[in-house]
N, C-alpha and C positions, 0 to 999 in steps of 0.2 A: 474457459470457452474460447478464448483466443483460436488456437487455432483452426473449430470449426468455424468462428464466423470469417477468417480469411477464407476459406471453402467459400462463405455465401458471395466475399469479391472477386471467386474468380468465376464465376458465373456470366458475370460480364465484362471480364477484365480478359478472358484466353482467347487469343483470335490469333490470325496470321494475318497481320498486315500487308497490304500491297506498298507500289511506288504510286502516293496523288502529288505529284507537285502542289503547290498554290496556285492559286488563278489571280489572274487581274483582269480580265474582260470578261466576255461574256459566261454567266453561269453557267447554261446550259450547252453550253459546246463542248466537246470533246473533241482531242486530236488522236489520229489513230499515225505507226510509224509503218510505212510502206514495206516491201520486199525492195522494190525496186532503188536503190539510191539511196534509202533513207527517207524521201520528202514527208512531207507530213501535211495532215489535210484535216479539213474540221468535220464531225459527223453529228448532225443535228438528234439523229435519234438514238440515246442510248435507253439501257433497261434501271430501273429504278430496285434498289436490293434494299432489304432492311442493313445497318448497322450494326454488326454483333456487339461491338464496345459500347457506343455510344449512342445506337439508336439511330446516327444521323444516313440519308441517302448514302450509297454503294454506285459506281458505275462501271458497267460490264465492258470487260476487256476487248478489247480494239484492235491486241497483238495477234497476230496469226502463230497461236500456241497449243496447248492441248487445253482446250475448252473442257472435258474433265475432271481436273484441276479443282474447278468448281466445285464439283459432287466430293473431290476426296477429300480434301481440308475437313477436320471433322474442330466444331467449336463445341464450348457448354452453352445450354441455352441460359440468357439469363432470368428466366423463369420458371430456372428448374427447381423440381419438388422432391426429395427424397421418398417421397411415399412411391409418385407415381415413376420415379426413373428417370434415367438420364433421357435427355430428348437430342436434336442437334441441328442446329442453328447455320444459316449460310453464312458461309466465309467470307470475308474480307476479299475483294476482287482482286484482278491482279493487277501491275502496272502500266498507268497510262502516261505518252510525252506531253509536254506541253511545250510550243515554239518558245527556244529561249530562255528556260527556265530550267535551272536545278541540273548544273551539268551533272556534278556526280552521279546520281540517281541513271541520267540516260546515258554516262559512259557504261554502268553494270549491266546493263540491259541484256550485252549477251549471256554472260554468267548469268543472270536470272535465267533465261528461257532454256540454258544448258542444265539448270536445277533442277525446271520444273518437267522438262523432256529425260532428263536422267541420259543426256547425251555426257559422259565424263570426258572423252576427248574433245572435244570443243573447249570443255572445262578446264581442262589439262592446258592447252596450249594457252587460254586467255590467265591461266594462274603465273605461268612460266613466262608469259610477259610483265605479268603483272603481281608480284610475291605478296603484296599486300592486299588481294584480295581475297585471300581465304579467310582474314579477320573483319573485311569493310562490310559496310551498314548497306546494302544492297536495294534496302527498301524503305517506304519512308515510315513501316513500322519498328525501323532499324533491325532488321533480320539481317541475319550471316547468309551465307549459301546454303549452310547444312540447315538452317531453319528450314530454308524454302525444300529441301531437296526431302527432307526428314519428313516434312509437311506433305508433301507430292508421295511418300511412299517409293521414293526411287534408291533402293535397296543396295543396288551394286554403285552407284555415285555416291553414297555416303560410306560405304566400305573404302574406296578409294582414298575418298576425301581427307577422312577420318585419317589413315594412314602419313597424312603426310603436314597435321594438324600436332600443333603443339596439346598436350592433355588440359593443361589448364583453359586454352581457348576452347573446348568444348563446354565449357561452363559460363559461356558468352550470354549474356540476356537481351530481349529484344525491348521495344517501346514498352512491353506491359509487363516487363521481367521474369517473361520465358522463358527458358533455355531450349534449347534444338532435342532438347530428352522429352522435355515437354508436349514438343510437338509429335515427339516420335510415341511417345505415350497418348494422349490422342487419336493419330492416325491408327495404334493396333498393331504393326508391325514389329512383332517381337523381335526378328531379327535387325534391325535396326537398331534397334536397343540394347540388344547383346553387342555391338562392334563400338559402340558409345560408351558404356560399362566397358567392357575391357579394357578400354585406355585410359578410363576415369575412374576408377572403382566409387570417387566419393560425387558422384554426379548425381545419384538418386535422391543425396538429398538435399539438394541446390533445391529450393524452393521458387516455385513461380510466380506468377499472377495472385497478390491476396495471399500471398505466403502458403500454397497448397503446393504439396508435394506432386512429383510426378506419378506417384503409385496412387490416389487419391483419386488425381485425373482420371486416370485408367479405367478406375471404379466407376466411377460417374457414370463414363462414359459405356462402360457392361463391355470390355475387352478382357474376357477371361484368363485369358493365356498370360497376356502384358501383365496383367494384377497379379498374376503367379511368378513370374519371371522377377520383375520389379519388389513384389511383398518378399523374396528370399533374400536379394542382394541391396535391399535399402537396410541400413543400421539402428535396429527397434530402439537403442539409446537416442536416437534426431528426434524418435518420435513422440509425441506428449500424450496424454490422455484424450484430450480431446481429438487428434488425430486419428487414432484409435478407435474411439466413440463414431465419428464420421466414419471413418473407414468402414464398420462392421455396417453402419444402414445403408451406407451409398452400396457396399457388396449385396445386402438383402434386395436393394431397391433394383439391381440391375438382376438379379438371379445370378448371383454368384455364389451359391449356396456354400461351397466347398470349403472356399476360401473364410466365409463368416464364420462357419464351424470351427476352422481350425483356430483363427485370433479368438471365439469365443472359450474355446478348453484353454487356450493359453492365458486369459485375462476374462475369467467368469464374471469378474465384477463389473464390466463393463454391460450385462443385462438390465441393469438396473439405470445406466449412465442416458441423459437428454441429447438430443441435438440444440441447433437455436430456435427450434420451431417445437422444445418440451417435449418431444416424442421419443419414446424407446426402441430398439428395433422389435420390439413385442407390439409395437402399434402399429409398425410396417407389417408387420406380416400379418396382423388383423385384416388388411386391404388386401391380401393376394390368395383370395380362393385358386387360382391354377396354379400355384404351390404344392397345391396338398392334393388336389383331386386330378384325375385323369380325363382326358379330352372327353368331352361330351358333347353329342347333337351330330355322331357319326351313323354311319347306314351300316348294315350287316358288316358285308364287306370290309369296309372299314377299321372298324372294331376288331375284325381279324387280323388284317395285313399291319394298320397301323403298329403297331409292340416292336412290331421285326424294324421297323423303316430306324433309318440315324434319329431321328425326331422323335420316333415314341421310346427309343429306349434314353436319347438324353431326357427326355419327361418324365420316365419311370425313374433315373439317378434325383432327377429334382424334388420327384416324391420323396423318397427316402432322406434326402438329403435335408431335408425342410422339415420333415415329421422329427429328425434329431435333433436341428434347429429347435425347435418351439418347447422341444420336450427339457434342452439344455436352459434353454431363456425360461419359463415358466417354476424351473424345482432351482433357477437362484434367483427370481423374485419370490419365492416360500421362502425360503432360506432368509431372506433380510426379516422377516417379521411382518405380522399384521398389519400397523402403520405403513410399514412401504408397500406392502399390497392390494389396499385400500388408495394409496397414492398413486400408484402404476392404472391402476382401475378404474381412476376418475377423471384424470386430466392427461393433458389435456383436451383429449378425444377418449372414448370409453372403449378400448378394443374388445372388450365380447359384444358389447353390442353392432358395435361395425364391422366384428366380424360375422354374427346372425345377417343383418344389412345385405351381406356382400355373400352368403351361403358359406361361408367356411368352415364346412362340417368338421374336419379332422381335426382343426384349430381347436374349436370349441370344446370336442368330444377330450382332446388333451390336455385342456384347462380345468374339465369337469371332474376326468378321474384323480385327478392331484389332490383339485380343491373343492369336494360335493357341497359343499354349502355357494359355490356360486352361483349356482339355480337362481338361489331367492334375489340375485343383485335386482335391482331395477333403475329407470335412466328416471331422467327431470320430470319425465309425465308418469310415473308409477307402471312403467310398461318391462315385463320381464323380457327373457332372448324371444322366448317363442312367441309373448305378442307382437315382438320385433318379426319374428318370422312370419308370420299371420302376416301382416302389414307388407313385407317384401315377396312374398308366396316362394319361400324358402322349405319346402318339403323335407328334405331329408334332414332338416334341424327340427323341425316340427315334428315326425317322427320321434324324437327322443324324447317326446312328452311321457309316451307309453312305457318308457325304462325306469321313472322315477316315481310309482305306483301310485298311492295315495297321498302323495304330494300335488299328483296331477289336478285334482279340487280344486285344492288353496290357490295353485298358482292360478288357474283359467278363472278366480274367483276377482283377481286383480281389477280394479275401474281406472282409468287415465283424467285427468284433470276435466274432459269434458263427460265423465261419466259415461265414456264406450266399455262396455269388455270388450270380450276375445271376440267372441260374434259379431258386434260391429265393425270393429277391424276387417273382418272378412268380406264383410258385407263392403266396403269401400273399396273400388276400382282398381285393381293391381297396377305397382309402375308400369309403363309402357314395355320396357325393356323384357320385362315378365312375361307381359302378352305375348308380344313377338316369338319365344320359346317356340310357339306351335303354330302352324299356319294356318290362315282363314281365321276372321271374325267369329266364326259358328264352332271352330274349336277351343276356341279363346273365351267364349263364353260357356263353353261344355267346361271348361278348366275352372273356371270360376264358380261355376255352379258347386262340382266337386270339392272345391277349397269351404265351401260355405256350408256346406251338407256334412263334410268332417268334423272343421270346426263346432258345427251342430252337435255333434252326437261328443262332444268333449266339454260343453258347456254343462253347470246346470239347466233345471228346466224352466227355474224361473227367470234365467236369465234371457231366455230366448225371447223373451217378452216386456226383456226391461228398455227402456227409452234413455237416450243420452239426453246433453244440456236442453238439446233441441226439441224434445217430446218425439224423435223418432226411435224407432223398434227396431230391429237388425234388420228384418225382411224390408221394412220399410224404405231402408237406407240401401239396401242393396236394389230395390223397382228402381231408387232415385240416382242413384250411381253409373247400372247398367244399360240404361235405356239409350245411348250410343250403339252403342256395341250388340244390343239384340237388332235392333233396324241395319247396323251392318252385317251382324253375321246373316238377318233374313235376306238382303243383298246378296251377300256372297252365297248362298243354299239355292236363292233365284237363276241366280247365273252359270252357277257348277250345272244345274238339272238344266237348264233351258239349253246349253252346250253339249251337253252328254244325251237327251234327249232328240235332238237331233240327229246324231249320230244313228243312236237305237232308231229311230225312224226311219232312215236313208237304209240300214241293213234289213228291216222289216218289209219294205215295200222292193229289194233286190232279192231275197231268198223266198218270198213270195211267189214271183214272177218265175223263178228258176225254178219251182217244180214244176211248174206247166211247159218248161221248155228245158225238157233235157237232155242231156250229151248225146247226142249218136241218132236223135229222133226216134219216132216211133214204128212199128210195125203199121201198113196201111191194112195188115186184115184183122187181126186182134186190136188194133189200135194201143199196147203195151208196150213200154220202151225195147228198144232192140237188146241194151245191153243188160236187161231186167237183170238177169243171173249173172254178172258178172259180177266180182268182189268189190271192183272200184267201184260200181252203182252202188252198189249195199253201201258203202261209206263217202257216198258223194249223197244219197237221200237221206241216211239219219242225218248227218252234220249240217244238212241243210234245214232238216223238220229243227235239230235243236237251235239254231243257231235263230230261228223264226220264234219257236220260241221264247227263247233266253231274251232277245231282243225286245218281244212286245210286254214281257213280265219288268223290264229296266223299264219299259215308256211307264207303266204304269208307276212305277214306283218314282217316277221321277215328277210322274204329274200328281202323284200326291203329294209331294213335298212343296210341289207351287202351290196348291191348293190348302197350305197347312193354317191353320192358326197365328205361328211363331209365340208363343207365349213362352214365360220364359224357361217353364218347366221341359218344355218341347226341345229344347235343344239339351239336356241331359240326355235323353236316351231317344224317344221317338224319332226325331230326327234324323239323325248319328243312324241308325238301327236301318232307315229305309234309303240314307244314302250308300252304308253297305251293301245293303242287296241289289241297287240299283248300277254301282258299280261295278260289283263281282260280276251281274247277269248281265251286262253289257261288255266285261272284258270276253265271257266266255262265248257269247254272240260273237265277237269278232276271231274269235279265233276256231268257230265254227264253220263261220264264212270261211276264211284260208282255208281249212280244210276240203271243205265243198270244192271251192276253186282248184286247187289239187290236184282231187280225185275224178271233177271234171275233165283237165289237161290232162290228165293219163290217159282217160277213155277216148278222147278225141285225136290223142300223137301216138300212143303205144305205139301203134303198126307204123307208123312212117317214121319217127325221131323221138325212140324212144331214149336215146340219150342226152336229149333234150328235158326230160321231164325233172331227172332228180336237182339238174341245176335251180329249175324252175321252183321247185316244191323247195328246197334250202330259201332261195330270193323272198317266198311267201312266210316264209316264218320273219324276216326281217319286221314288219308293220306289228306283227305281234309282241313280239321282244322288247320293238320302240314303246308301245302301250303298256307293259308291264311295269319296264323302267323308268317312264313316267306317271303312273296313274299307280303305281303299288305302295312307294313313301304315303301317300296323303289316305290311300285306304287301309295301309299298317295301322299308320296313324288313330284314322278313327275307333278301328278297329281295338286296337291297344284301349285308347281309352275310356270306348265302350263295353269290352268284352275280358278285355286284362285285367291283369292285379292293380293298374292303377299307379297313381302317384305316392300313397299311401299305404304305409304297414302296421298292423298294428303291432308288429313287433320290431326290434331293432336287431336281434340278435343278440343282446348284454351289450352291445357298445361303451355302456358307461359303466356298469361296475361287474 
């Protein structure tokens, strides 16, 4: 395990140091070095940076340089997790002078700022006066030039550089025994790293910070291309098993699928193999449901275009690419034997159930077809996946209850240490994160309701009546859980009608008023509109009768909803049922109106501008279109979950066998 725990020190150990001289006076002063002359001057206010090494204050650069510098330097953070992926850490600042002090450091200074500018002519002429600085410590985290310039991403300055560098000096280490590969592995810059290789071929595996390779870094850090480049031309003999072992979870951890596939067909054994933290890469990938499944929580639209876009077809490679993963990792954890996968399955985290947890349907479904007796696992409280699921309102794992026939009993027959079934589970508050899925309070308890009424009909029937440690019943625990969330969603029902209701109000007492006063007046001897027989009348009086009303049918239904109960039944369907119609006949109210209005401007400009009108009649459909595209998500919505197939199937399709 050597060499992954040198992994865990370069977590804190890879930075790119700047130039801080030491201080002798005052702490908190900085000097900053002018354009003009040189002079130097003190600056009371600088910015406070965390430490990437050490933890200890950072202070922001003073040099009039590329203040970007900043953003590009990429570091490990030292809190990184291999589950969750590499993260990235602010870099080590750049160099400040201090009156007096540490001549060397402020003789390099131009060389520094020609690094990190990727100015080479500047570079070029302070080299040619000066030959010993392509090897000197530039910085007081003793970087070379090519650190800084490697670090900076300045591609053609290092090409240069490079050229005119002896091959072994490119295997230079800085304060935390980086080399300039190192950084260029970091930064991402494949090409940087191919003109570094070619003059070094054994430079990939000059080890870093914590003894971690440059290819390792890469990984960490989720630079695909680099980890491709670097995993060909590093020599798999430098490499040890533990290398290896890190390598394939730091590549799952960052989504580098590709790459994990290929070390896993070349070194199957390593499915089996720990990090320092006893996880497999089969418990990383427990954690990563957007692995296996496709974007979700997009609009029609969406769902269409998305596939085509760079982004959903790299998501549909990830699909595949991770469904082979799991399926490779999984049939050589079978392959070791029982004992080891019993062992993979308990410690140190229990990946089926973190992956039910976290909804990782495909995961799951491709552990189950291997291994059908995993159904029965259960965790520390006697809780199977799908109570797991129950508990995280995981549907589509929940669903595969119904694939596994008359096993379905036994399992929903399960009690947990405090004596819940599955009905109680449901009956308790879903995480937040859950709720949030659907918008409004009043849907979030429609959702809930439906989790609890499924559940329902999946229980026995005496269970529906049986009481936990506490002497409560499911229903019971579910009044005591939701009573939040009905007072808000009756809030949010309050507010939606009281808002939309006014609206239906304001068109009710304007298309009212408009049939008493219509386009073009009326005849003074019939007292009948003038333009009775014309077409546009005929479709400026119906759009207007309907638009009155569609309108006053929304008030009503909107004053029933203020007027409701809220019990908690009520927000199952009642509810949900009279906010649709109250929607629907207020969207079609407004787009009655427009029309009326329309059909009015025609009859009133025909004869004088009438090329006026069709602009007009386009302009009118705008408020309509805005109303659709905001008010039709949240009435799809209801809709769906009122009138749709719902969250639940009873079928799966055979998914499992």
């Amino acid at each position: 395990m050597q060499g992954l725990g040198r992994s865990l020190q370069l977590r804190r150990n890879l930075s790119i140091q700047a130039c801080f001289p030491d201080r002798t006076s005052n702490p908190n002063s900085t000097t900053s070095l002018h354009d003009s002359g040189g002079l130097y001057s003190t600056n009371e206010d600088h910015s406070v940076l965390n430490h990437l090494c050490t933890g200890s204050c950072l202070r922001e650069i003073r040099i009039d340089i590329d203040a970007d510098f900043v953003n590009e330097l990429l570091a490990v953070d030292p809190n990184y997790d291999s589950a969750r992926g590499p993260t990235f850490a602010t870099p080590t600042a750049l160099p400040t002078l201090y009156r007096g002090s540490n001549k060397d450091l402020t003789f390099y200074v131009p060389l520094y700022q020609a690094a990190l500018k990727g100015d080479w002519e500047d570079a070029k002429l302070f080299i040619t006066k000066n030959p010993q600085a392509l090897t000197a410590r530039i910085s007081k985290g003793r970087e070379t030039a090519l650190h800084i310039a490697a670090g900076a991403k300045q591609i053609r300055f290092v090409e240069e550089l490079v050229k005119v560098m002896d091959a072994k000096d490119l295997a230079l280490k800085n304060k935390y025994d980086n080399t300039a590969l190192c950084f260029a592995a970091a930064s991402g810059i494949t090409a940087i790293a191919e003109v570094m290789v070619k003059k070094n071929r054994r430079l990939p595996a000059v080890r870093g910070s914590a003894g971690v390779t440059p290819l390792h870094m890469a990984a960490l850090l989720g630079h695909r291309d680099m980890v491709w480049f670097l995993y060909l031309v590093t020599d798999h003999k430098d490499l040890t098993e533990e290398d290896f072992t890190g390598l394939l979870i730091a590549t799952i951890s960052s989504n580098i699928y590709d790459v994990a596939l290929h070390i896993l067909l070349r070194q199957p054994e390593l499915a089996i193999k720990r990090d320092p933290n006893g996880e497999t890469a089969l418990h990383v990938l427990a954690r990563k449901p957007s692995a296996f499944s496709r974007r979700s929580g997009q609009g029609i639209w969406q769902r269409c275009i998305y596939p085509w876009t760079k982004e959903g077809r790299q998501e549909n490679l990830w699909h595949v690419q991770s469904l082979n993963l799991v399926k490779c990792l999984w049939r050589q954890v079978l392959l070791s034997g029982d004992s080891q996968i019993g062992d993979v399955l308990r410690s140190p985290s229990r990946p089926l159930f973190v992956a039910a947890e976290f909804g990782n349907f495909e995961f799951i479904v491709e552990l189950i077809r291997s291994y059908p007796d995993i159904i029965w696992k259960v965790d520390e409280q006697s809780r199977s996946i799908f109570h797991i699921a129950v508990m995280h309102r995981q549907e589509k794992i929940f669903n595969l209850i119904n694939d596994i026939g008359a096993h379905k009993d036994l399992i929903t027959s399960y009690k947990d240490a405090n004596n819940c079934n599955m009905l109680h589970l449901a009956g308790k508050l879903a995480p937040l994160h859950r709720l949030k899925i659907v918008s409004g309070a009043a849907l979030q308890m429609q959702r809930e309701l439906l989790w609890f009424k499924e559940v329902e009909k999946n229980v026995q029937p005496l269970y529906r009546e049986m009481r936990d440690i506490e002497g409560r019943t499911p229903r019971m625990l579910f009044t005591q859980e939701h009573k939040g969330l009905v007072k808000g969603g009756e809030r949010w029902m309050k507010d939606t009608s009281t808002s939309c209701m006014l609206v239906a109000t304001l068109i009710t007492t304007v298309m009212f008023a408009a049939i008493f006063t219509v386009p073009g007046g009326n005849n003074n001897v019939t007292g009948t509109p003038i333009f009775l027989r014309s077409k546009s009348f005929l479709i400026f009086a119906t759009s207007d009768a309907l638009a009155l009303f569609s309108s006053v049918t929304s008030i009503l239904m909107f004053l029933s909803i203020l007027t409701s109960r809220y019990a908690e039944e009520d927000f199952l369907e009642s509810l949900p049922k009279r906010l649709i119609i109250g929607l629907t006949t207020l969207f079609f109210s407004i787009a009655s109106m427009v029309i009326a209005f329309s059909a009015s401007f025609f009859i009133v400009l025909c004869h004088q501008l009438a090329w006026v009108v069709i602009p007009v009649a386009l302009t009118a459909c705008i408020p309509v279109t805005l109303f659709a595209f905001l008010q039709f998500p949240l009435l799809a919505d209801v809709m769906h979950s009122t009138y749709g197939s719902g969250i639940f199937s009873r079928k799966t399709k055979d998914m499992l066998y």
